[in-house]
N, CA, C and O atoms as a GROMACS GRO file, in nm:
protein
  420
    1UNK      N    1   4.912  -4.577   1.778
    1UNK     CA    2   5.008  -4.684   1.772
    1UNK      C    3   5.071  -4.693   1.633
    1UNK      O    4   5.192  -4.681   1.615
    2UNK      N    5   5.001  -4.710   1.555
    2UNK     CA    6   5.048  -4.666   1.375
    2UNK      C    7   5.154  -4.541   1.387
    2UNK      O    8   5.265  -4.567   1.342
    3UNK      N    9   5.140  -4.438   1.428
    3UNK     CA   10   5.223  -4.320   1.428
    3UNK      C   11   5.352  -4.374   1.504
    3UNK      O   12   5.442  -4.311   1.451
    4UNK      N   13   5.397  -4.439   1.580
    4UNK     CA   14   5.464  -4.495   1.641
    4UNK      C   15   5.584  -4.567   1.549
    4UNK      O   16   5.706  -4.553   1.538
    5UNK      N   17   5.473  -4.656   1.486
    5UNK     CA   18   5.504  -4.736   1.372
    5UNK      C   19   5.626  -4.684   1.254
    5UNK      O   20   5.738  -4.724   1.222
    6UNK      N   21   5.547  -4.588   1.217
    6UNK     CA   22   5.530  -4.466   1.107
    6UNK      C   23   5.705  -4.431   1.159
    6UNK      O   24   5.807  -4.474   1.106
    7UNK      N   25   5.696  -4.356   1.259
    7UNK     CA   26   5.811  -4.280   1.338
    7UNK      C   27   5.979  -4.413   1.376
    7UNK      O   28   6.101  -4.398   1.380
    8UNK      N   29   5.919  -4.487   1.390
    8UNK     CA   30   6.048  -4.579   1.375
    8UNK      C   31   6.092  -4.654   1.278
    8UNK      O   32   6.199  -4.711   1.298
    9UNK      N   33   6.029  -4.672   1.161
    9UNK     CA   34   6.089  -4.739   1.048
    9UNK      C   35   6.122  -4.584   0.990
    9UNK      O   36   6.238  -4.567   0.952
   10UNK      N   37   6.042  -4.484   0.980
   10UNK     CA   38   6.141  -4.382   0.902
   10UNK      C   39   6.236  -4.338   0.988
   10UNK      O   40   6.312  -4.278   0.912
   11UNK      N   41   6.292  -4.327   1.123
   11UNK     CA   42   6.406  -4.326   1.186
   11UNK      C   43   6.460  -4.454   1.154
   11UNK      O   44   6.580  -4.446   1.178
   12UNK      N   45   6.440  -4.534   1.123
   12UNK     CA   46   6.582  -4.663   1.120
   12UNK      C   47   6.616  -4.626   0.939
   12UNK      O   48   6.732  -4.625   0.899
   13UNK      N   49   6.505  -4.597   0.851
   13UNK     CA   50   6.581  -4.602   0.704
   13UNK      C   51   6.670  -4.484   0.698
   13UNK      O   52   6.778  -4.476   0.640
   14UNK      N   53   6.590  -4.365   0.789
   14UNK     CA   54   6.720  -4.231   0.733
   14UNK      C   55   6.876  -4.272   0.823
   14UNK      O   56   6.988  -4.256   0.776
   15UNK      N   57   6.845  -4.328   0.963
   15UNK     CA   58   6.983  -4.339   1.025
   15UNK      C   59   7.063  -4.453   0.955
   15UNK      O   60   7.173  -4.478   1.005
   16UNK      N   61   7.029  -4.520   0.857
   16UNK     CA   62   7.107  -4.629   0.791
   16UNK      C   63   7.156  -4.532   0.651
   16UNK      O   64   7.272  -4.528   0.610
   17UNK      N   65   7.074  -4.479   0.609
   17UNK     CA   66   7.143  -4.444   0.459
   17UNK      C   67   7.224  -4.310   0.530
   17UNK      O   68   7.319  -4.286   0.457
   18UNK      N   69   7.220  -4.218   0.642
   18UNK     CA   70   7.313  -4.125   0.660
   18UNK      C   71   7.407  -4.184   0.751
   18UNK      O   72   7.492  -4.103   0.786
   19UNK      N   73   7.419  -4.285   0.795
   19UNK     CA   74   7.505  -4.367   0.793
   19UNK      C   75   7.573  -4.353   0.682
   19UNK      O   76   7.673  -4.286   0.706
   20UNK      N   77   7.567  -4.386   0.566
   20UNK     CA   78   7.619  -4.417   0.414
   20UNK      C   79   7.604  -4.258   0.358
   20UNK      O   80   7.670  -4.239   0.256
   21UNK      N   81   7.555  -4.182   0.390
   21UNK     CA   82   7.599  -4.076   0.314
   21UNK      C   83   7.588  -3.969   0.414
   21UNK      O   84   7.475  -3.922   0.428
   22UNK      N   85   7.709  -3.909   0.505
   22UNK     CA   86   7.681  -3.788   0.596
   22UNK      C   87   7.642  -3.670   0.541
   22UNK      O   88   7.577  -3.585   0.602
   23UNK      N   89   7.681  -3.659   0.425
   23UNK     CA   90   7.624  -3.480   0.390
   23UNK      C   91   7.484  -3.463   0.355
   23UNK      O   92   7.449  -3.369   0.284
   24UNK      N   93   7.388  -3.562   0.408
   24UNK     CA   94   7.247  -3.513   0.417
   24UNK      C   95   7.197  -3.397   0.467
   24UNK      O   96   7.271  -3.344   0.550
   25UNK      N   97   7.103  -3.345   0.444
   25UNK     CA   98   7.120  -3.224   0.581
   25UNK      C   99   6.992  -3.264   0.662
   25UNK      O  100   6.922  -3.362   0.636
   26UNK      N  101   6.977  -3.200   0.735
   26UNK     CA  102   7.037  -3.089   0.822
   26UNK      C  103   7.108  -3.133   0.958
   26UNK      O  104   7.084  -3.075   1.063
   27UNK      N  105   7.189  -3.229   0.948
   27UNK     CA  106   7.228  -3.295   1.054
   27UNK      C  107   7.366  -3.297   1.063
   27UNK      O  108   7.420  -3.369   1.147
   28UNK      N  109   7.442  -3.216   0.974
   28UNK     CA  110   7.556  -3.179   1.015
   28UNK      C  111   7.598  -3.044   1.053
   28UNK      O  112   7.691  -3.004   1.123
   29UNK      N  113   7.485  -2.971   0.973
   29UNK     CA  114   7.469  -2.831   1.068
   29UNK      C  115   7.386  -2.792   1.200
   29UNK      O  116   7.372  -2.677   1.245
   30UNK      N  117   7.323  -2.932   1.264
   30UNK     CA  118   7.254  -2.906   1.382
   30UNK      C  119   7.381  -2.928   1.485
   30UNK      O  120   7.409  -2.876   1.594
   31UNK      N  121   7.448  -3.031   1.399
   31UNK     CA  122   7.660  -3.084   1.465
   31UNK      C  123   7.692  -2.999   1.453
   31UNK      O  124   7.663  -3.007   1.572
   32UNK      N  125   7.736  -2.892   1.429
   32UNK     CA  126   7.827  -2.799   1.432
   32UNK      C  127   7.791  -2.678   1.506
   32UNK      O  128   7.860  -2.624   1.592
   33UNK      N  129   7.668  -2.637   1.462
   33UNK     CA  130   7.634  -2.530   1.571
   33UNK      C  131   7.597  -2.589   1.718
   33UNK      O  132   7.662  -2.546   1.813
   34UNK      N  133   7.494  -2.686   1.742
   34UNK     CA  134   7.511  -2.710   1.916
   34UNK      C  135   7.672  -2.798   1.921
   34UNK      O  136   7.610  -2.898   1.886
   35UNK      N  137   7.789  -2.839   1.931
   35UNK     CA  138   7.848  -2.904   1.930
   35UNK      C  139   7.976  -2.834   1.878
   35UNK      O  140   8.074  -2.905   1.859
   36UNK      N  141   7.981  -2.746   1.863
   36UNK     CA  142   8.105  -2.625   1.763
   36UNK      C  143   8.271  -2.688   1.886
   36UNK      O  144   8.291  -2.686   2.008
   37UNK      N  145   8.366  -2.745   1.745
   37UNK     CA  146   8.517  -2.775   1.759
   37UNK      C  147   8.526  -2.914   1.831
   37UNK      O  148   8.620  -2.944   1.905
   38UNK      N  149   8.364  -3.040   1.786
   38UNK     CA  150   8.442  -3.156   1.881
   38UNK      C  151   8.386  -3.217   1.761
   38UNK      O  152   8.285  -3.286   1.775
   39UNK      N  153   8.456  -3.194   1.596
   39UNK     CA  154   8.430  -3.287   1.546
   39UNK      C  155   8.607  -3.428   1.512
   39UNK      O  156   8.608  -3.549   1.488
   40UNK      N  157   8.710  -3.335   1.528
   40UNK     CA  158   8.793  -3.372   1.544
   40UNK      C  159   8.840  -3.456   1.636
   40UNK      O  160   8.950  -3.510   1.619
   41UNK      N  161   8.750  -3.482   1.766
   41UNK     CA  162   8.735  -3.582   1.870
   41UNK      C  163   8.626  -3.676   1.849
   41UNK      O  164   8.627  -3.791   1.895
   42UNK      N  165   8.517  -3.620   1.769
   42UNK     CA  166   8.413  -3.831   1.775
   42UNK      C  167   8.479  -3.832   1.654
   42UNK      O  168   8.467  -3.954   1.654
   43UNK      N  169   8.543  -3.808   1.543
   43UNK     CA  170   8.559  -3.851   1.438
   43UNK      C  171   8.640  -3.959   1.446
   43UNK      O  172   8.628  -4.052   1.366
   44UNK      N  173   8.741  -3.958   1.555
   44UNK     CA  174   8.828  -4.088   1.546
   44UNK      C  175   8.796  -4.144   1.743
   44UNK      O  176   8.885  -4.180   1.820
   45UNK      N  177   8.682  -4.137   1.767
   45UNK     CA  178   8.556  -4.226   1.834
   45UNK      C  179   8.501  -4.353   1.749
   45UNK      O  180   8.424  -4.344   1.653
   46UNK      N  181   8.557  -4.477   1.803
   46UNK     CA  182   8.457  -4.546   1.707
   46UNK      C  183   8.348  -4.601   1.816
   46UNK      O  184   8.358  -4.595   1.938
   47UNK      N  185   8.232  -4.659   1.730
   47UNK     CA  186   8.099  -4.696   1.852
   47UNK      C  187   8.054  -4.769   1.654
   47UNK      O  188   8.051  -4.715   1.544
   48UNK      N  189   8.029  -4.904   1.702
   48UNK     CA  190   7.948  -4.951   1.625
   48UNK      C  191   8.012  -4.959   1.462
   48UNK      O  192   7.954  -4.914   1.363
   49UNK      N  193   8.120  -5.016   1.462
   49UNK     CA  194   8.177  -4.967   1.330
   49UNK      C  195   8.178  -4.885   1.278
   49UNK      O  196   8.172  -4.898   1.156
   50UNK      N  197   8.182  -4.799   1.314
   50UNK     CA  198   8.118  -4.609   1.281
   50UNK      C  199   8.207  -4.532   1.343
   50UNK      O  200   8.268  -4.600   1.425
   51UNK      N  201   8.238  -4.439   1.342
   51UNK     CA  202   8.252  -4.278   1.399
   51UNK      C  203   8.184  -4.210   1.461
   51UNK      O  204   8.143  -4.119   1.388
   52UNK      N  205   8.140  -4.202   1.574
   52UNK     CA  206   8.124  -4.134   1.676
   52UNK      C  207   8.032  -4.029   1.602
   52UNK      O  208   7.909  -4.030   1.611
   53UNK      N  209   8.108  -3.934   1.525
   53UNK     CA  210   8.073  -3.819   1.434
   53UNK      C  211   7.927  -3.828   1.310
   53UNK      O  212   7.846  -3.752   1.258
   54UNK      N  213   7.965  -3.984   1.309
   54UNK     CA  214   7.866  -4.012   1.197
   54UNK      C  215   7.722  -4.059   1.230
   54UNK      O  216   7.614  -4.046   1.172
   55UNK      N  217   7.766  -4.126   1.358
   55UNK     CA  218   7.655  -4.155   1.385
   55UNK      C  219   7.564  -4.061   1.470
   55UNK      O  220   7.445  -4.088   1.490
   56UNK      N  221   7.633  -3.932   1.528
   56UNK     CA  222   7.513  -3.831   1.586
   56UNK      C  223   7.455  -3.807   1.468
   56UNK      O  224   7.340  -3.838   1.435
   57UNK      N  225   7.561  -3.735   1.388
   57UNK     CA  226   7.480  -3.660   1.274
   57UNK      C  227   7.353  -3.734   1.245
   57UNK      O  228   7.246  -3.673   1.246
   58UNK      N  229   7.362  -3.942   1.202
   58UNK     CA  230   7.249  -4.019   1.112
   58UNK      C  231   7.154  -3.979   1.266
   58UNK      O  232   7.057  -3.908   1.238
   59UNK      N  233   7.162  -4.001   1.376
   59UNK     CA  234   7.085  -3.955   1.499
   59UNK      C  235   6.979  -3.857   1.482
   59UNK      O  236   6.857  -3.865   1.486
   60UNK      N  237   7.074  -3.751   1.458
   60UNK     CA  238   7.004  -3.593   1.441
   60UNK      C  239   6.897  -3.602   1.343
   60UNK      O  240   6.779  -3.569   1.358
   61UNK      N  241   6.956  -3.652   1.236
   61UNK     CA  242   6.872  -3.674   1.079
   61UNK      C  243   6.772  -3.770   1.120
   61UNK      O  244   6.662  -3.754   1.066
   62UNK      N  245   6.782  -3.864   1.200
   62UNK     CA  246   6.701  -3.952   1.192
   62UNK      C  247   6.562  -3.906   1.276
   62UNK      O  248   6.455  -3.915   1.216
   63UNK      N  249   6.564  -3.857   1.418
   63UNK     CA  250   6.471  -3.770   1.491
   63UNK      C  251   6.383  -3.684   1.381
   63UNK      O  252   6.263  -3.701   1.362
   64UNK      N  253   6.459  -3.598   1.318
   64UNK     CA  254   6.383  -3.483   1.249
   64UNK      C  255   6.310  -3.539   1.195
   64UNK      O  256   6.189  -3.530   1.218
   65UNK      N  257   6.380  -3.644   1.072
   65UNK     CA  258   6.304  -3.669   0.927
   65UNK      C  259   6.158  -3.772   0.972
   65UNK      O  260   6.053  -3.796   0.911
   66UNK      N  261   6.224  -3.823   1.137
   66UNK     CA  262   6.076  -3.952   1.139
   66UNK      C  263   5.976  -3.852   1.245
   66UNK      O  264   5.858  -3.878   1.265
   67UNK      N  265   6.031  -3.760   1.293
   67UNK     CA  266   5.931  -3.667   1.365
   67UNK      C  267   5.859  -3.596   1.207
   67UNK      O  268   5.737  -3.584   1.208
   68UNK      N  269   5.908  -3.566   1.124
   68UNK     CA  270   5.792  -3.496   1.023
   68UNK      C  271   5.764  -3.557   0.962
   68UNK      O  272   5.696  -3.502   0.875
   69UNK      N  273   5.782  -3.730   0.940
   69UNK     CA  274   5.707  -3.821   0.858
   69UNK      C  275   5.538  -3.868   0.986
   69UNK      O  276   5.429  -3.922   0.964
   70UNK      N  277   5.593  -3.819   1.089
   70UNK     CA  278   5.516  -3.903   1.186
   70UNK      C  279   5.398  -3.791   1.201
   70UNK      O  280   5.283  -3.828   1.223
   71UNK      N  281   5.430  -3.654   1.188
   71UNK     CA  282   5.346  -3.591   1.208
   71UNK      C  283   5.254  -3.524   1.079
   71UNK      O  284   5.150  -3.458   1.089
   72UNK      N  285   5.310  -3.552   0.988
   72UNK     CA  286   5.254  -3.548   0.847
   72UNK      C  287   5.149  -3.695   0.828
   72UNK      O  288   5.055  -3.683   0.750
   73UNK      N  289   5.167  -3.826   0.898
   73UNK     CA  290   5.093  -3.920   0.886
   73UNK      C  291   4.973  -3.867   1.029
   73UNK      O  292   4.852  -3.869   1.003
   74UNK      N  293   5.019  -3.824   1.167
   74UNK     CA  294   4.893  -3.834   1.230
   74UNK      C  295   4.787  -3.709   1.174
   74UNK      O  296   4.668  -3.706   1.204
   75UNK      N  297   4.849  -3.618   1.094
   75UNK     CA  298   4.784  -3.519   1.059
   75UNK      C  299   4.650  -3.568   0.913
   75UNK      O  300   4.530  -3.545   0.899
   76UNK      N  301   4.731  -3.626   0.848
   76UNK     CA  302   4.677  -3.735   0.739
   76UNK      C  303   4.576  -3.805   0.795
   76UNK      O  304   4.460  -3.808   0.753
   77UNK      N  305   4.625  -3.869   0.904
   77UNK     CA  306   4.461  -3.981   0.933
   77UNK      C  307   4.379  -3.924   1.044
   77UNK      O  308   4.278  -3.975   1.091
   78UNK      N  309   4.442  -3.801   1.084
   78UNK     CA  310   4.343  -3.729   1.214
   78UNK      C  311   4.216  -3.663   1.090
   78UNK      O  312   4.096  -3.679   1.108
   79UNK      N  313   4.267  -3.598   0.980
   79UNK     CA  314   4.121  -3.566   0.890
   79UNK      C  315   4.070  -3.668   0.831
   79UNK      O  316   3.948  -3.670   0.840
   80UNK      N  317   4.120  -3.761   0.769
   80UNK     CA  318   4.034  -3.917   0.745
   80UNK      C  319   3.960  -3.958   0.819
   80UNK      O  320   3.860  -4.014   0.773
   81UNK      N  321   3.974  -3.949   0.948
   81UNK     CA  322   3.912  -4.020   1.085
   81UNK      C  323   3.796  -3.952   1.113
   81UNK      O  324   3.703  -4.032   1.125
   82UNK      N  325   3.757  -3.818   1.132
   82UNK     CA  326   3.667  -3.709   1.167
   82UNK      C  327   3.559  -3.802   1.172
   82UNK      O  328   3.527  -3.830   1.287
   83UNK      N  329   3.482  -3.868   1.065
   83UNK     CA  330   3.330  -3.878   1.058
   83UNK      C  331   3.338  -4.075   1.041
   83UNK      O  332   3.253  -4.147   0.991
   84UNK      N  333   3.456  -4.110   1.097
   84UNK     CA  334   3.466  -4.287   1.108
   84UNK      C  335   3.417  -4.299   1.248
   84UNK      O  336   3.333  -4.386   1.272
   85UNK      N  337   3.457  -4.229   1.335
   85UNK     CA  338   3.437  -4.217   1.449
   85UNK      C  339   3.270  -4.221   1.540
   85UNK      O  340   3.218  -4.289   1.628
   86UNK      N  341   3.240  -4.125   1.470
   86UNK     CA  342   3.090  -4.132   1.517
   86UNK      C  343   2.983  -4.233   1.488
   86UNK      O  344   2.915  -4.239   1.386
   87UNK      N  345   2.979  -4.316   1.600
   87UNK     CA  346   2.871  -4.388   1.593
   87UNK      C  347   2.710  -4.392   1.654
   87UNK      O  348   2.693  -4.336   1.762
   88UNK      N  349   2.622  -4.442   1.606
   88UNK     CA  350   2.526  -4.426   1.633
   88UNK      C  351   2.477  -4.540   1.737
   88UNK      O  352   2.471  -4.650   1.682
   89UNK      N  353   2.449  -4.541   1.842
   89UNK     CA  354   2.394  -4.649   1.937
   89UNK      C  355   2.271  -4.620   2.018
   89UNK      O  356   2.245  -4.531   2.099
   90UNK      N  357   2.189  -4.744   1.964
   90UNK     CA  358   2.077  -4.753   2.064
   90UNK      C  359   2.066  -4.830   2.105
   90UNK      O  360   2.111  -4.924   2.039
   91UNK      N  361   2.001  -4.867   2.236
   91UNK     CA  362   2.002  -4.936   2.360
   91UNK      C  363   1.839  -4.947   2.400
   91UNK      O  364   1.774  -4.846   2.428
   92UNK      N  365   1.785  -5.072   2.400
   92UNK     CA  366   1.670  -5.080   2.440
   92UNK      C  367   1.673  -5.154   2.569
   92UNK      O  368   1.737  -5.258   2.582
   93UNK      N  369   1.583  -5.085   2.691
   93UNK     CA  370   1.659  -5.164   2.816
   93UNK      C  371   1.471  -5.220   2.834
   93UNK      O  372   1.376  -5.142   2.842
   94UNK      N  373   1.465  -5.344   2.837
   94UNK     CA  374   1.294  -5.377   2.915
   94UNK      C  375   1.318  -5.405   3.097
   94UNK      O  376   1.392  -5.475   3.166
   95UNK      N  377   1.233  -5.327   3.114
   95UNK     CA  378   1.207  -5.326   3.280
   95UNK      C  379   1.053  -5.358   3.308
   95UNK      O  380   0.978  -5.290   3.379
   96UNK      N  381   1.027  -5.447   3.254
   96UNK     CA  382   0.877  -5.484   3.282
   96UNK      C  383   0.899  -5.648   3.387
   96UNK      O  384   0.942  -5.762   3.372
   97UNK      N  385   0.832  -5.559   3.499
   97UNK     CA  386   0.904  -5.667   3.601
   97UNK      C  387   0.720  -5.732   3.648
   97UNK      O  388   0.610  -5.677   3.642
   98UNK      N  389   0.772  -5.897   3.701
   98UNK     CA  390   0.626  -5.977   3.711
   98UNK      C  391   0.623  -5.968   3.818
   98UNK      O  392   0.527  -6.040   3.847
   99UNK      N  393   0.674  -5.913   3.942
   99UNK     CA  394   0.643  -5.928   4.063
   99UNK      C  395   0.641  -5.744   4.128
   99UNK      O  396   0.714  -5.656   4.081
  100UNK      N  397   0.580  -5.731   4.197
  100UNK     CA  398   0.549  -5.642   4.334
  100UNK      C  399   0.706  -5.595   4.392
  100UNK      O  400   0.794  -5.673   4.429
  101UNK      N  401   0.713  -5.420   4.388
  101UNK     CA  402   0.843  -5.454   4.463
  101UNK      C  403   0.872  -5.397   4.606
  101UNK      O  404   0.818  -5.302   4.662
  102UNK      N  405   0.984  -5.490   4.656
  102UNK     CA  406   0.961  -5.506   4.779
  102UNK      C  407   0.939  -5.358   4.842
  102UNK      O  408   0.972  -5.250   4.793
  103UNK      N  409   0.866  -5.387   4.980
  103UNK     CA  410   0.809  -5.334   5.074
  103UNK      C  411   0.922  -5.220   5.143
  103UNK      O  412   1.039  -5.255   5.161
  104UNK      N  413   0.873  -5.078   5.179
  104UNK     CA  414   1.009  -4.991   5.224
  104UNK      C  415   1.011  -5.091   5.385
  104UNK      O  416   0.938  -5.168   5.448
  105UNK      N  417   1.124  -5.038   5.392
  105UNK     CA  418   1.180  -5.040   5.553
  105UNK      C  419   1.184  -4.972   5.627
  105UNK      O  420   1.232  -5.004   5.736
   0.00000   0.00000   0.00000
């Protein structure tokens, strides 16, 4: 659930600042090669006070950068975790019963 966490606040900070600055990479060259000759059509797309254009690109950027923040954190607390995990439990059960038990059928 933390990784979750992890994965959507670093997708909302990179899609806001490449919002504000498109030549981040690698999200205008993931636009151009799957997407080759339609930048001249979302560019004057608007959606959201934005450009069409700008906002796949902060999209693109935003997936990548919170998929390798997300997997750099579960990787981080999957070796922290190893030896939190194991617990030790014992269970004492008394079956010392005061009566006779019943008769087969």
């Amino acid at each position: 659930m933390k990784g979750a966490i992890v994965f959507l606040v670093v997708f909302a900070i990179v899609l806001v600042v490449t919002l504000a600055y498109i030549s981040i990479p690698p999200g205008k060259a993931i636009y151009r090669a799957d997407l080759p000759n339609t930048e001249q059509y979302t560019s004057t797309y608007a959606i959201a006070g934005t450009n069409a254009f700008a906002l796949i690109i902060a999209v693109f950027n935003g997936v990548i950068y919170a998929f390798v923040a997300w997997l750099i954190f579960t990787l981080a607390t999957w070796g922290s975790r190893k030896d939190k995990n194991q617990q030790k439990v014992v269970v004492i059960v008394n079956n010392q019963t005061t009566s006779s038990p019943p008769p087969p059928q």
